[in-house]
N, C-alpha and C positions, 0 to 999 in steps of 0.2 A: 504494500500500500504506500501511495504517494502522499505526503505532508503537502501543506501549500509550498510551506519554501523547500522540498526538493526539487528537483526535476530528473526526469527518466531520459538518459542518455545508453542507449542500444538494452534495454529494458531493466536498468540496474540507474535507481533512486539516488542521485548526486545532491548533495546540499548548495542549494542557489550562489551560496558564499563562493563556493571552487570555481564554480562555472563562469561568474563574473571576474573571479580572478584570473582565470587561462583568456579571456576574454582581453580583460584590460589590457595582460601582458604582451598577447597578439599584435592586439593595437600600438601599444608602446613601441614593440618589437619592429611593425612597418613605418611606425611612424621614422623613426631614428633610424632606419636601414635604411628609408629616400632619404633626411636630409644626410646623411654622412655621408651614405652608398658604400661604407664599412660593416662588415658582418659583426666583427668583434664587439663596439659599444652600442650596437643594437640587440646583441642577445643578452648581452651584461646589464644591459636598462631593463628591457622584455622582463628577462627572467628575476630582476629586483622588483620591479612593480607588482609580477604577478605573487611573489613570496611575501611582500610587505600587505597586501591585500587579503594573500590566503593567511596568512598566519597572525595579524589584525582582526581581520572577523572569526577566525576559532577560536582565540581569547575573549571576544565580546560574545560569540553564541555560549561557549561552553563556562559564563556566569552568569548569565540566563539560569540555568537550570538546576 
C-alpha cells in the first residue's frame, strides 16, 4: 500500500523525499554540465545537492515520528 507521500517507482513504494532528491540532483547535474560543459563539477554539485536534500528530509521525516 501506497502512503500519500510515497510514490511507486517500477511497483516498489519510494518516499516523495528521494525522488525529489535524484530529481533536484539531475537538474543540478545539467544544469552545471551546460554552463561549465565539464563532467567533473557537475557531478560533484548533482550528487551534493541530491545528498544535502536526501539526507535533510530523512532527518526532518524521521522526527516526525
Amino acid at each position: 500500500m501506497t502512503t500519500p507521500t510515497e510514490v511507486r517507482i517500477a511497483g516498489v513504494p519510494w518516499p516523495a523525499y528521494k525522488v525529489l532528491a535524484l530529481v533536484v540532483g539531475a537538474l543540478v547535474f545539467l544544469a552545471v554540465g551546460v554552463m561549465t560543459a565539464s563532467a567533473a563539477p557537475a557531478v560533484l554539485s548533482g550528487a551534493a545537492a541530491a545528498v544535502a536534500i536526501w539526507v535533510g528530509q530523512a532527518l526532518f521525516h524521521s522526527s516526525d515520528a
